[in-house]
N, C-alpha and C positions, 0 to 999 in steps of 0.2 A: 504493500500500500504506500504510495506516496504521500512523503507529509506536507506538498507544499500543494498550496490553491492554486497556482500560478502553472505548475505541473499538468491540472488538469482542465484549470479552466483559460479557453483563449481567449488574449486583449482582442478586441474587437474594434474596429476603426469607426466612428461614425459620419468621418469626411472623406474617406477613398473605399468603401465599399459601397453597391447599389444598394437602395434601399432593401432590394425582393432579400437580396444575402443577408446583406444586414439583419432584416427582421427577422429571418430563420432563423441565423446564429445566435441571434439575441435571446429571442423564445424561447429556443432551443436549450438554451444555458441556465431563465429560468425557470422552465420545468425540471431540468436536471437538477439543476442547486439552488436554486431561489435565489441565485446570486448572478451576478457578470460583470465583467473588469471592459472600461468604455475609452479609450484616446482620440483626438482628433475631434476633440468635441465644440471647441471655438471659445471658449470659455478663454479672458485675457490673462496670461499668465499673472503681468503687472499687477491688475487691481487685485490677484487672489495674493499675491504677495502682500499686498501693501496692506489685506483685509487679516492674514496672518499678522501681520507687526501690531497693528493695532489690537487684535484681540490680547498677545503677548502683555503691550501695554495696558489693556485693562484690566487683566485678572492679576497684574502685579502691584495695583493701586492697596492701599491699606484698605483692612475688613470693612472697617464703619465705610469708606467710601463707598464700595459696593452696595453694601447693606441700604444703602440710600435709593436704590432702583430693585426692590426685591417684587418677585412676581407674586407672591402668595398672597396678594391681593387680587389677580385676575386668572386664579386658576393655571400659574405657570407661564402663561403665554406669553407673554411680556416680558423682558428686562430678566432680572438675574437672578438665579437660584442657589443659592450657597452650598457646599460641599457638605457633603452626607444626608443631604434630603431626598434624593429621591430613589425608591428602590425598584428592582425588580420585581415584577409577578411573581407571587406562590416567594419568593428569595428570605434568608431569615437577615440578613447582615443587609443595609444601604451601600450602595454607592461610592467610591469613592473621587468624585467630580464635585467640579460646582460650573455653571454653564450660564450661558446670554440667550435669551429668545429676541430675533426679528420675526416677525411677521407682516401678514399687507395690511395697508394702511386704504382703506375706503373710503369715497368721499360719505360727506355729510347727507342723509336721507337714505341711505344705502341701507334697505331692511335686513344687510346680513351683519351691518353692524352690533346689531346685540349679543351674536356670539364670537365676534373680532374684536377684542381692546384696540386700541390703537396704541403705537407705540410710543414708547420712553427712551429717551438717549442719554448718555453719561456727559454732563456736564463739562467733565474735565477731559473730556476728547472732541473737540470739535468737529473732525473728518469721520467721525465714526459713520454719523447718519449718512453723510453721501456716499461711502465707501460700501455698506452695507448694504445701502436699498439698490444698488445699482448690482453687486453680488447678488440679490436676492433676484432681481429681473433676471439675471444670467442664468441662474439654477430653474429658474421659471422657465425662458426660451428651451432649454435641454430637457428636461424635465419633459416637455410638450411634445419634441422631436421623439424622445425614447416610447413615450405614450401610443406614440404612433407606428413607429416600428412594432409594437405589444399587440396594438388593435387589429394591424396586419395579419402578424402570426394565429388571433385567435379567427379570424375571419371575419372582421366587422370593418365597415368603413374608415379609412387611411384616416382622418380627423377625427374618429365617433368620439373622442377622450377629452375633446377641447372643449366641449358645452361642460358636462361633467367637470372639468378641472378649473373651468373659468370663474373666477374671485374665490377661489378655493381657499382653506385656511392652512394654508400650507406654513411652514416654521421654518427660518435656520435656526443651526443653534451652533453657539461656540462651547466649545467643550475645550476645560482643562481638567487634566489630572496631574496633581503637584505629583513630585517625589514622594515614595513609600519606604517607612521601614522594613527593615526581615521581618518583624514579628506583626505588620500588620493586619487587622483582622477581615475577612473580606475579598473581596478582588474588586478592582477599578470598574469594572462593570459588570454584574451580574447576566448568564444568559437570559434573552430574553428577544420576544422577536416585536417589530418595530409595530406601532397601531395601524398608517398611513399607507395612500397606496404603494406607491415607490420612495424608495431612501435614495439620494445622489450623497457621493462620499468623499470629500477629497481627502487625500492620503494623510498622518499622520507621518512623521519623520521620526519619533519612537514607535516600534514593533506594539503588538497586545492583541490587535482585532483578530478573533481566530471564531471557524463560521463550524456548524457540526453538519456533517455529510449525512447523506442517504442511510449509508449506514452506522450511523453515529459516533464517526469519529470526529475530533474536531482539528483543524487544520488552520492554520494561519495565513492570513489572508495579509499581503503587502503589495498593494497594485504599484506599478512602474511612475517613476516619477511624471505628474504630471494625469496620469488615470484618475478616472471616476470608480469607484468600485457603488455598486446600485444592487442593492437588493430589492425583494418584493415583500410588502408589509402586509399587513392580517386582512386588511380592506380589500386590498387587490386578489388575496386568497378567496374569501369569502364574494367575491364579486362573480369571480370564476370558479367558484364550487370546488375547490379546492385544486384544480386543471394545474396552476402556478402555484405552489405554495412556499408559503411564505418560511424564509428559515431562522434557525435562531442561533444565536453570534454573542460573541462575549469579547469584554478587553480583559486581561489576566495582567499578574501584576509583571513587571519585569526580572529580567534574572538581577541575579545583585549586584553584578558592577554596572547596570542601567537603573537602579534602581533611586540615584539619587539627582536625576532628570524627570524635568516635567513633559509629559505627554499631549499634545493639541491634535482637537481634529473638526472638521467643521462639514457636519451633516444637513442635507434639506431634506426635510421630512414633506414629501407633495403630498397632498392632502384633496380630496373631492369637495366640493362644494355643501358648504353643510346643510343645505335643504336636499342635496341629491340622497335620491334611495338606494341603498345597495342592496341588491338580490340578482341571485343566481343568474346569467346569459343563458339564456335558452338554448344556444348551442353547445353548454357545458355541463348539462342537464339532459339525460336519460335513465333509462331501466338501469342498467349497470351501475347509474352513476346519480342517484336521487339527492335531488333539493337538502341538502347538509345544515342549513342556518335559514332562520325568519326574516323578511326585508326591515331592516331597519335605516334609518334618516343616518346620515354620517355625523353631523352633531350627536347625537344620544348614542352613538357607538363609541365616538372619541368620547366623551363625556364620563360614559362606561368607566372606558377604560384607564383614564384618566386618575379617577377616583383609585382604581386598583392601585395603581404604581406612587400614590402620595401625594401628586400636585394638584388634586382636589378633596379638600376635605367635608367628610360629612357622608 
């Protein structure tokens, strides 16, 4: 058995392969792993640098500054969630991260703003807001293209995903995990698979993200400098009856001479629109393969689940 992801699963180009290939190979990868490693995506190197420096700079600001943008006034969505708050599903030990939520920012009368806060910026970064909302349009355009490659593969019309995805409450988020002791209790991130429909990943520069296989082993994942690594999340499972499913992935702590580095990574959780219904595609859906899960509104699924993992309480 091969222990690397990279072994088995191929970088896939999104700018020099046709679409027909492309979306095979795409689909193809995740039905097999719920996973696929993406380059060539357009995505400007520059601003994902310069969106790395600054997060750098925020999470190194002193506690109480942060503390001054915490989300647990809007259900996590928003601004900043301090280390060891949030846990995994079913997990007995938190987390050890503390992370930044973007999300979209809607105009005024927008009836979907009652389950979208709007956003909060840090004070003492001024290029945060531009650097960020202009990342987060980026992760949006890709996001849109890979949707459709997805729609392809399952047989639905090349666009069907844009209605669905349009003013979605999709997140990024900045994830730091400081340096850990040997003895500390835990791991940086608990397994657990993501709620949304698709994850976009840019790579960390410390090792940890390791995804568990078909047949459950688990394998570490380090896409090539410059890759998207994307998984498929519970929405997009459950949308297609389970056809893609979704997998579940863990950060583990580092060996010990890495161990006294801090780790970044900066996830987009794409998200459907939260009046859209998720229930089964009919063409995913037979005798063999029966209806798995009830329709529910993608608000009251995240909502759900939400509640599960800690960043809503009650």
């Amino acid at each position: 058995m091969s222990q690397s992801v990279l072994d088995q699963v191929p970088v896939l180009s999104l700018g020099h392969m046709t679409k027909a290939d492309f979306s095979a190979a795409f689909g193809g990868s995740f039905q097999r792993f719920g996973f696929a490693m993406v380059k060539d995506h357009g995505m400007d190197q520059a601003l994902i640098d310069k969106g790395w420096a600054l997060a750098r700079q925020f999470f190194a600001l002193p506690d109480q500054a942060k503390r001054r943008y915490d989300a647990k006034y809007n259900g996590g969505q928003r601004g900043y969630t301090a280390f060891g708050v949030e846990i995994a599903k079913g997990a007995s030990e938190n987390d050890l991260k503390e992370f930044w939520h973007v999300g979209r920012d809607l105009p005024k009368g927008d009836p979907l703003r009652e389950s979208m806060p709007p956003n909060i910026w840090p004070d003492e970064l001024p290029e945060f807001r531009e650097t960020f909302g202009r990342l987060y349009a980026e992760f949006d355009r890709v996001g849109a293209e890979l949707l459709s490659a997805i729609a392809l593969y399952l047989g639905l019309p090349e666009r069907w995903f844009d209605k669905p995805i349009e003013n979605g409450n999709s997140i990024l988020r900045l994830l730091h995990y400081p340096p850990v002791s040997a003895e500390a209790p835990g791991i940086r991130a608990g397994a657990h698979e993501d709620i949304n429909l698709i994850t976009l990943l840019l790579g960390a520069e410390e090792g940890g993200l390791e995804l568990k296989d078909r047949n459950g082993n688990w394998l570490p994942v380090v896409p090539p400098p410059g890759a998207l690594a994307i998984n498929v999340g519970d929405m997009l499972q459950r949308l297609t009856n389970h056809h893609l499913p979704s997998t579940s992935h863990r950060v583990v702590n580092p060996p010990p001479e890495r161990r006294g580095y801090s780790r970044y990574s900066m996830p987009f959780f794409l998200h459907l629109r939260p009046d859209f219904l998720i229930d089964a595609l009919p063409q995913c859906v037979d005798a063999e393969h029966p209806r798995r899960e009830a329709p529910i509104t993608a608000h009251d699924y995240l909502t759900e689940r939400l509640r599960e993992i800690g960043l809503i309480k009650g």
